[in-house]
C-alpha positions as CSV (number, residue, x, y, z in Angstrom):
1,X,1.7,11.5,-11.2
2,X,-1.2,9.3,-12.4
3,X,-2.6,9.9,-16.4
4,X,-5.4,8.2,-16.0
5,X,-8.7,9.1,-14.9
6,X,-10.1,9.1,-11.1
7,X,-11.8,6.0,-11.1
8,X,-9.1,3.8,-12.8
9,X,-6.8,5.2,-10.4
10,X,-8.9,4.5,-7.6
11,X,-9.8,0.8,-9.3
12,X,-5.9,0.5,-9.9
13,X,-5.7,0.7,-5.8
14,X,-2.7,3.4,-6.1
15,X,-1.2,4.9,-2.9
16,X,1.3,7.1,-1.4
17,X,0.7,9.0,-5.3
18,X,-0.7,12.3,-6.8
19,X,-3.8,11.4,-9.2
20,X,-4.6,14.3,-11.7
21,X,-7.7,14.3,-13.2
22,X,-8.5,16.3,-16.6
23,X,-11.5,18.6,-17.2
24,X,-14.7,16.5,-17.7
25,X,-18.0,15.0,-16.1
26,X,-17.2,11.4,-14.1
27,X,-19.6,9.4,-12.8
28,X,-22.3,8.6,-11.5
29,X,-20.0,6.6,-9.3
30,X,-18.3,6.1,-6.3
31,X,-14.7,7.1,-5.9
32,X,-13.0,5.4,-3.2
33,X,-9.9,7.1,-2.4
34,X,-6.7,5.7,-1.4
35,X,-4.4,5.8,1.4
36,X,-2.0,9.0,1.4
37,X,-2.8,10.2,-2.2
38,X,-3.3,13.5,-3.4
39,X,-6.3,14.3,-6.0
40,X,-6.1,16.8,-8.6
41,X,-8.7,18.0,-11.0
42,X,-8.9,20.6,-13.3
43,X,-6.3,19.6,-15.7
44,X,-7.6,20.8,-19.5
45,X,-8.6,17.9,-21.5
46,X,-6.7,17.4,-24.7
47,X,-3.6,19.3,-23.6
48,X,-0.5,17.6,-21.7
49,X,-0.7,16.6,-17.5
50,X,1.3,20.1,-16.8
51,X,0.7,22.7,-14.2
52,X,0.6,25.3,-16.6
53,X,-2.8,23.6,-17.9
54,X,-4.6,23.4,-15.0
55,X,-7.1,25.6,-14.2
56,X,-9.5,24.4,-11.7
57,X,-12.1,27.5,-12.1
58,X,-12.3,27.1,-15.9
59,X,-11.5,23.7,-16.2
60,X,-14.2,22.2,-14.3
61,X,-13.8,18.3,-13.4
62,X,-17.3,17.5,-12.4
63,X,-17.9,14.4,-10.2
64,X,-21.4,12.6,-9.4
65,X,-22.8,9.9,-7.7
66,X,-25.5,7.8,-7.4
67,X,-28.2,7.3,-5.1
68,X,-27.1,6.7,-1.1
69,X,-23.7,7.1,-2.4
70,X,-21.2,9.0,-1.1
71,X,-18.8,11.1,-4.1
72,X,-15.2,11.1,-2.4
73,X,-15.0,8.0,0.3
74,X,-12.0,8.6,2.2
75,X,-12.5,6.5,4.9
76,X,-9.3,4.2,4.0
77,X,-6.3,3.9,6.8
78,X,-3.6,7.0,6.0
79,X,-1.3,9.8,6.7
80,X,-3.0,12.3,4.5
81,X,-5.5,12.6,1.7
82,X,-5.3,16.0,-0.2
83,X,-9.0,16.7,-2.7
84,X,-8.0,20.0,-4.4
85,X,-10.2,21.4,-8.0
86,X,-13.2,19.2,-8.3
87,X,-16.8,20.1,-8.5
88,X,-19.1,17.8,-6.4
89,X,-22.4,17.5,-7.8
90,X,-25.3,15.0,-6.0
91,X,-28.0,15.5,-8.1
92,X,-30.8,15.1,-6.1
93,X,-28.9,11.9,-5.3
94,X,-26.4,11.3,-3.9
95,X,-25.6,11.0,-0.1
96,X,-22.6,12.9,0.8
97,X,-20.0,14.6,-1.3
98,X,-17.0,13.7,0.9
99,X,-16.9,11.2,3.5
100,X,-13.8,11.4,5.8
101,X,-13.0,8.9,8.8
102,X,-10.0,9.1,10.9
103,X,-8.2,10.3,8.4
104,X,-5.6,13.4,8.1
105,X,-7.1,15.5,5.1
106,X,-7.4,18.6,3.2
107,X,-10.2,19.8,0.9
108,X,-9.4,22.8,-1.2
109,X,-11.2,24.8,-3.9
110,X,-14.5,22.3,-4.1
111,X,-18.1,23.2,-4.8
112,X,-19.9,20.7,-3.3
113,X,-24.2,21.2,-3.7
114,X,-27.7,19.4,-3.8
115,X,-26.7,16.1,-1.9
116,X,-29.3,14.6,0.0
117,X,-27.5,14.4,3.6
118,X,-24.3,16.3,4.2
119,X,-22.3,17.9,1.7
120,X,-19.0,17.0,4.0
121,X,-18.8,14.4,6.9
122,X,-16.1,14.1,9.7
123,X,-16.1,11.4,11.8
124,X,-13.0,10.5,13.7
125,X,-12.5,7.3,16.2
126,X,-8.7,7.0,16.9
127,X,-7.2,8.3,20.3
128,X,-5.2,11.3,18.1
129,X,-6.9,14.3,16.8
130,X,-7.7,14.3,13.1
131,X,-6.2,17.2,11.2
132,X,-8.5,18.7,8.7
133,X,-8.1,21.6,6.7
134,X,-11.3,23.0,4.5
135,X,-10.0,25.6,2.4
136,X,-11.9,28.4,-0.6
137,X,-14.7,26.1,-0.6
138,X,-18.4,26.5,-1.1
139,X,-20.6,24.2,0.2
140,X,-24.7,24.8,-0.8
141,X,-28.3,23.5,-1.5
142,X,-27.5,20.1,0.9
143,X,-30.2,18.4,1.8
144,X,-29.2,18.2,5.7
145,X,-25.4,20.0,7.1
146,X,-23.2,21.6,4.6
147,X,-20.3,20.4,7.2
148,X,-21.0,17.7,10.3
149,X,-18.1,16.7,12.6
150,X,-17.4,14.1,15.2
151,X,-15.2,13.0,17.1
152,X,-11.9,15.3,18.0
153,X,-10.1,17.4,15.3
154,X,-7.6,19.9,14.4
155,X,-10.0,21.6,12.2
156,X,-9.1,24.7,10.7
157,X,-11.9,25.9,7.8
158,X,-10.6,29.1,6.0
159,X,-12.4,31.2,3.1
160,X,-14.8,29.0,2.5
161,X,-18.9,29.7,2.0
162,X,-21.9,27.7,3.5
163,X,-24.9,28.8,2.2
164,X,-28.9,27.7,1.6
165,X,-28.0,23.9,3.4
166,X,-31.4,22.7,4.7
167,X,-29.8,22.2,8.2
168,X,-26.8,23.8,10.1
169,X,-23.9,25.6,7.5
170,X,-21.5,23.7,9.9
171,X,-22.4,21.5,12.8
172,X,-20.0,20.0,15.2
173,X,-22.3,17.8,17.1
174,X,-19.7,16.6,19.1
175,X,-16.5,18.3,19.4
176,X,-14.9,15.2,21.5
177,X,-11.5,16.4,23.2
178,X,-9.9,13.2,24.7
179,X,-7.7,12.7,27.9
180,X,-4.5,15.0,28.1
181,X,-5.6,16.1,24.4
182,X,-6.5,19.2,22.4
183,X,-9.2,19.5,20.1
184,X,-9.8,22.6,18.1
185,X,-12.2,24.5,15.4
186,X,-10.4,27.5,13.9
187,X,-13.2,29.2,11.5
188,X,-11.3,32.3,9.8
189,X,-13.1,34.8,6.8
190,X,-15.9,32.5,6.1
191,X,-19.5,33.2,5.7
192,X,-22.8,31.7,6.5
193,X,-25.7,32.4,4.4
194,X,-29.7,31.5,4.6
195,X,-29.2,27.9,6.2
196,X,-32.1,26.6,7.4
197,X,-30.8,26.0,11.1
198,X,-27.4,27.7,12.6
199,X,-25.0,29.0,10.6
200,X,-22.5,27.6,13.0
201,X,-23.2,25.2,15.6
202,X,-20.1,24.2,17.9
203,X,-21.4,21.6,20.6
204,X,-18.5,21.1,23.2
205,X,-18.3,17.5,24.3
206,X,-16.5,15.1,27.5
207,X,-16.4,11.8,25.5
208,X,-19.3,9.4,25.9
209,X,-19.6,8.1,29.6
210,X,-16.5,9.7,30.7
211,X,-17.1,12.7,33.5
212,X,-13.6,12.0,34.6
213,X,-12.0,13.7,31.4
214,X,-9.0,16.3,31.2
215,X,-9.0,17.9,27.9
216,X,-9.2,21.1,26.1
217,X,-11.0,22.9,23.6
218,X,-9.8,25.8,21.1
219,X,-12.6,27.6,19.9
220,X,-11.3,31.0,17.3
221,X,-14.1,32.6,15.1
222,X,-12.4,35.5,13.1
223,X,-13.5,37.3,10.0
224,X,-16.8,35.3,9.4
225,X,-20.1,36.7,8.4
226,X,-23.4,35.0,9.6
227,X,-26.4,36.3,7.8
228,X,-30.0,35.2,7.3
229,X,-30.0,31.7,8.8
230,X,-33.1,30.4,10.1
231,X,-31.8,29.9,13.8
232,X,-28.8,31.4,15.7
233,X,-26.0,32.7,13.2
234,X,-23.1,31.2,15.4
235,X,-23.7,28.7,18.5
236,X,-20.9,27.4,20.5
237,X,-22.3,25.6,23.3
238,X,-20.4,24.1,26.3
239,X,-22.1,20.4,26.9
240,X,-19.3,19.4,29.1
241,X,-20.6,20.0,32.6
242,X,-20.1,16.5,33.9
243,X,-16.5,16.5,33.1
244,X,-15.4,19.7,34.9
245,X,-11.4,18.3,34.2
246,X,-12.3,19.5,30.6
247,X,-11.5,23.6,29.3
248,X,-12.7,25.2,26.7
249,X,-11.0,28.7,25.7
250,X,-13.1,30.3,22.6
251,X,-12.3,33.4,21.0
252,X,-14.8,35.4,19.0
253,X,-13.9,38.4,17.1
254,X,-14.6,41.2,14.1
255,X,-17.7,38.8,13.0
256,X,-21.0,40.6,11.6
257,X,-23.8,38.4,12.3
258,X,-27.1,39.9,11.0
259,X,-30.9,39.0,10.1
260,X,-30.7,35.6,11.9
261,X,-33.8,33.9,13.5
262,X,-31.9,33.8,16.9
């Protein structure tokens, strides 16, 4: 357990530790996080680093950054980054709320709004799946995705709200699944309001020059509403023809998709 604020902890280069943050505005800045650490916020300013006084909804530990900047970087080498109580706020300005690559990681209870690209990016590059987990999150007002993935994942998104992003709610564009491995979205009571492209967009993908590919995709859409978005409220779209090694099971069910331009 860390005292001290976010970016002296981040500064300080700490690892493998749990960084607690109190109530508060930081920033603008960049906040770089380190390998295997778990974040914190909502801790009440003034009172002692105990979980009795944290309370992320009315503690609000506001973070900002500054132009082409991305808020969270987690981009760093590690087993697994956990961002839990913060309020992401770009402004205007900044470029991406969180920025994730190759890296094992869960984002829980976040508003993330107005940044000028994506309001959460997934890339992945290694040979193994990436395991992310978004979880009671709303994600609004970005200037391009709320959520773009690439690259293969275990991604499981849960309870969380995508609403009024000037692109696609969430776009996986690609969902990569690998030789002799699994990748798989799991989307479960989530909804998707009045963005300005899908609400959903799942694009199914061999990896780039490969048609000789065996692989599988997971594809389970439960509980999710898709309402008012410009284009189609959910797409999932097989793009793997070439590779016909590669399978793709997708399960859609007790959805409501209304009022959507496709």
């Amino acid at each position: 357990m860390c005292s001290s604020d976010l970016a002296l902890a981040a500064a300080a280069g700490t690892t493998n530790a749990n960084i607690w943050v109190r109530d508060g505005s930081y920033g603008p800045a960049r906040f770089v996080v380190p390998p295997s650490t778990h974040v914190f916020g909502g801790f009440a300013a003034g009172q002692p680093f105990t979980l009795a006084n944290r309370a992320p909804l009315a503690n609000r530990t506001i973070l900002t950054s500054g132009a082409g900047q991305a808020t969270f970087d987690v981009t760093q080498v590690g087993v697994h980054v956990v961002l839990d109580g913060f309020f992401l706020d770009g402004r205007s300005q900044g470029f991406i709320g969180v920025d994730q690559d190759s890296v094992d990681l869960d984002v829980r209870a976040m508003t993330i709004r107005n940044y000028v690209d994506r309001g959460i990016r997934l890339r992945n590059t290694s040979n193994e799946p990436s395991i992310v987990r978004v979880c009671s999150c709303v994600v609004q007002s970005n200037g391009a995705d709320g959520m773009n993935v690439l690259g293969q994942f275990d991604l499981h998104v849960d309870g969380s709200t995508f609403d009024s992003n000037r692109q696609e709610g969430i776009e996986c564009g690609n969902l990569i699944a690998l030789n002799s491995q699994t990748s798989s979205l799991r989307v479960t009571d989530c909804r998707f309001y009045g963005n300005l492209a899908e609400g959903l967009d799942a694009s199914l993908a061999q990896p780039a020059l490969n048609n000789t590919a065996i692989g599988r995709f997971d594809v389970f859409v439960r509980g999710c509403l898709f309402e008012a978005n410009a284009l189609d409220g959910l797409l999932i779209d097989q793009e793997h023809e070439l590779a016909p090694s590669l399978y793709a099971h997708v399960v859609v069910r007790e959805c409501t998709a209304i009022n959507n331009g496709g």
